[in-house]
C-alpha positions as CSV (number, residue, x, y, z in Angstrom):
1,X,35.2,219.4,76.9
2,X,32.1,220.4,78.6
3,X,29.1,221.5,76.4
4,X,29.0,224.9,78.1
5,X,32.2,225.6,77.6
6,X,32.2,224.8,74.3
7,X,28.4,226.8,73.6
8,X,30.3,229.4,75.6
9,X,33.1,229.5,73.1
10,X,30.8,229.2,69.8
11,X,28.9,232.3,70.8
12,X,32.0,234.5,71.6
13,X,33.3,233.8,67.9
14,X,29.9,234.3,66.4
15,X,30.0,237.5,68.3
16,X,33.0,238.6,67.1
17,X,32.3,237.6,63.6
18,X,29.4,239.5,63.9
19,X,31.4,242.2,65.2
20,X,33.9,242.1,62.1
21,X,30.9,241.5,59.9
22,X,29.6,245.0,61.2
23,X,32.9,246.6,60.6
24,X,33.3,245.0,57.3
25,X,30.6,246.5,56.3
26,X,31.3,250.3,57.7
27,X,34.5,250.0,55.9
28,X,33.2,248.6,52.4
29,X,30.1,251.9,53.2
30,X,32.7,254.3,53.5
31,X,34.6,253.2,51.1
32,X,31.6,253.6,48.7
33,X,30.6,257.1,49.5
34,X,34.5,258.1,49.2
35,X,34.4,256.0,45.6
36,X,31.3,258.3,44.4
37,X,32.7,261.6,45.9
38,X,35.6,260.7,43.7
39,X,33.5,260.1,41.1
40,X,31.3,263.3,41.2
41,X,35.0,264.9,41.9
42,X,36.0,264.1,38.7
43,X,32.8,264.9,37.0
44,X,33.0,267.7,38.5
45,X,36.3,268.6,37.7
46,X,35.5,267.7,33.7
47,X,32.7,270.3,33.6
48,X,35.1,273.2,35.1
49,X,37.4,272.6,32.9
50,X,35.4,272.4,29.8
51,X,33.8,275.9,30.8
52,X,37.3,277.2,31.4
53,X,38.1,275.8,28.0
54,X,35.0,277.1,26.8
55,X,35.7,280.9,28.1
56,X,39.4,280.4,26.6
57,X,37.8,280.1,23.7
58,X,35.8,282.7,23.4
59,X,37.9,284.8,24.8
60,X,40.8,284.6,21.8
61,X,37.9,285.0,19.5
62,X,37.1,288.7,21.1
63,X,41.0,289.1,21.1
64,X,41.1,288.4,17.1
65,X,38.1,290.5,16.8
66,X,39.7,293.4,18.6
67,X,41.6,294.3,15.5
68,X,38.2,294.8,13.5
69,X,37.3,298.6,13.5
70,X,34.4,299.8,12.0
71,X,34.9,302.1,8.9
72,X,31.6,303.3,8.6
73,X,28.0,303.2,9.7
74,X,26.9,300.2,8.3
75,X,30.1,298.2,9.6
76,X,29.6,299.8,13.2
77,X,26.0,298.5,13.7
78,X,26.9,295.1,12.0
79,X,29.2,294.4,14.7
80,X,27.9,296.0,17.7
81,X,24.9,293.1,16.5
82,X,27.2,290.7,16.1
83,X,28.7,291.4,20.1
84,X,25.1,291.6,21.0
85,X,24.3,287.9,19.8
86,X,27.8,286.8,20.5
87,X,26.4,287.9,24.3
88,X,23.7,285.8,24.1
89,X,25.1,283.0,23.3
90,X,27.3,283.4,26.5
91,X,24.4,283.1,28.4
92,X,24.4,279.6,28.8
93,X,28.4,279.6,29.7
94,X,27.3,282.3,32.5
95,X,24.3,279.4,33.6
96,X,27.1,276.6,34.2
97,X,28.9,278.8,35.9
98,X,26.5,279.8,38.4
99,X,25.7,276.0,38.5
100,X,29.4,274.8,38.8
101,X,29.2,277.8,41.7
102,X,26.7,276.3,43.4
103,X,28.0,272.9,43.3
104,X,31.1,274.0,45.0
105,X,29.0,275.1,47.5
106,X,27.4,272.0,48.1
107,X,30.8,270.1,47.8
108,X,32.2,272.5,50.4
109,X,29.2,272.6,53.2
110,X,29.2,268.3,52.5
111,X,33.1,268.3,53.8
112,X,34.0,266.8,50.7
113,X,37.4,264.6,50.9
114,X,38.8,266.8,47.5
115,X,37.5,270.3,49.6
116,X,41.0,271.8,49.1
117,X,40.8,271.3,44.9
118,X,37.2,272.4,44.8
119,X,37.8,275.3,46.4
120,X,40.7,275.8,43.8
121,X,38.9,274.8,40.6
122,X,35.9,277.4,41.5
123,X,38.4,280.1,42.1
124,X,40.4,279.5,38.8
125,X,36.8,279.9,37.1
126,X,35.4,282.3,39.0
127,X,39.0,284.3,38.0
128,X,38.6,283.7,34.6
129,X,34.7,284.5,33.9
130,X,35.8,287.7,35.6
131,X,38.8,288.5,33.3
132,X,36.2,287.2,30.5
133,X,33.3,289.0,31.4
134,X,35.3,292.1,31.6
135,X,36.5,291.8,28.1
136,X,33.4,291.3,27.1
137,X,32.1,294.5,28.4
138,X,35.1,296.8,27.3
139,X,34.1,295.0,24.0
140,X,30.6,296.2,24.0
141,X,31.4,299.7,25.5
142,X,33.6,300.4,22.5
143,X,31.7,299.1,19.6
144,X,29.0,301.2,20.9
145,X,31.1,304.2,21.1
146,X,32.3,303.6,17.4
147,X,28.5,303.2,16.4
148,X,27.2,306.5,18.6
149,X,30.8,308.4,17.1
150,X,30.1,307.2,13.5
151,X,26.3,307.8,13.8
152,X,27.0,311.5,15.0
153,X,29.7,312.2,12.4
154,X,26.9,311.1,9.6
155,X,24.3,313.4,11.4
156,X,27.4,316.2,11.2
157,X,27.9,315.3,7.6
158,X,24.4,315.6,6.7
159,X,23.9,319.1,8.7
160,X,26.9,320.0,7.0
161,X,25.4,319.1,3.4
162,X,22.4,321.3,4.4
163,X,24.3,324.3,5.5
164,X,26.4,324.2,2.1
165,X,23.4,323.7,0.4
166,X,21.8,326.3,2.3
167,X,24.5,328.6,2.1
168,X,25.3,328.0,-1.4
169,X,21.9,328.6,-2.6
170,X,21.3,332.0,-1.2
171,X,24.7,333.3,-2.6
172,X,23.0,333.0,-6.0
């Protein structure tokens, strides 16, 4: 047992503790970054869904209101204003999903672990504000063609008023 030998042997298992120690910690940091991608993967994940939800939503609501025709004047501007505010409000569903857009970019350029369901999740929602946003416009296009077609046929009743008066008048 000679005290070399023996310092010799003490320093090559502090070494390679040291060594371990080093990968220890590289595993427990890597396993750490891959706990909080999963964590703002699933975060993530929530908000997409409650937009989705959220267009869903809306969506059936524009369906329901499909079947309301306006009757009249009156009833064509009410709810060409109420598809105007009812676009507004959107607004802030069309801001999370730019932001939810530009999240998956980030997730994507980062070579996030989950890249394969990101990339899935922002198609689904891009698909569906497209669908949504489509209905919306049809919406808007036809409420404002009820308004401009009941607008015109009051101007054409009221002409028509005039004439017959007009006409009716110099016949006496």
């Amino acid at each position: 047992t000679n005290p070399e030998s023996v310092s010799s042997h003490i320093r090559k298992i502090l070494n390679g503790l040291a060594e371990k120690f080093t990968e220890t910690q590289l595993i427990g940091q890597t396993r750490v970054e891959l706990l909080d991608q999963c964590y703002q993967f699933r975060e993530y994940e929530a908000n997409v869904k409650q937009v989705i939800g959220g267009i869903n939503d809306s969506y059936q609501g524009l369906v329901d209101r499909r079947k309301v025709v306006a009757k009249s004047l009156e009833r064509a501007e009410s709810l060409l204003k109420e598809h105007e505010d009812f676009e507004v409000s959107i607004d802030t569903m069309q801001d999370s999903v730019q932001e939810l857009e530009s999240a998956a970019d980030d997730f994507l350029q980062l070579e996030h672990y989950a890249n394969a369901r990101v990339s899935s999740l922002i198609d689904s929602l891009r698909e569906q504000w497209k669908i949504f946003a489509q209905v919306v416009d049809d919406r808007h296009t036809l409420l404002t063609t009820a308004h401009d077609i009941h607008r015109h046929h009051e101007h054409l009743s009221e002409h028509a008023i005039a004439l017959q008066y007009e006409f009716g008048s110099s016949t006496l």
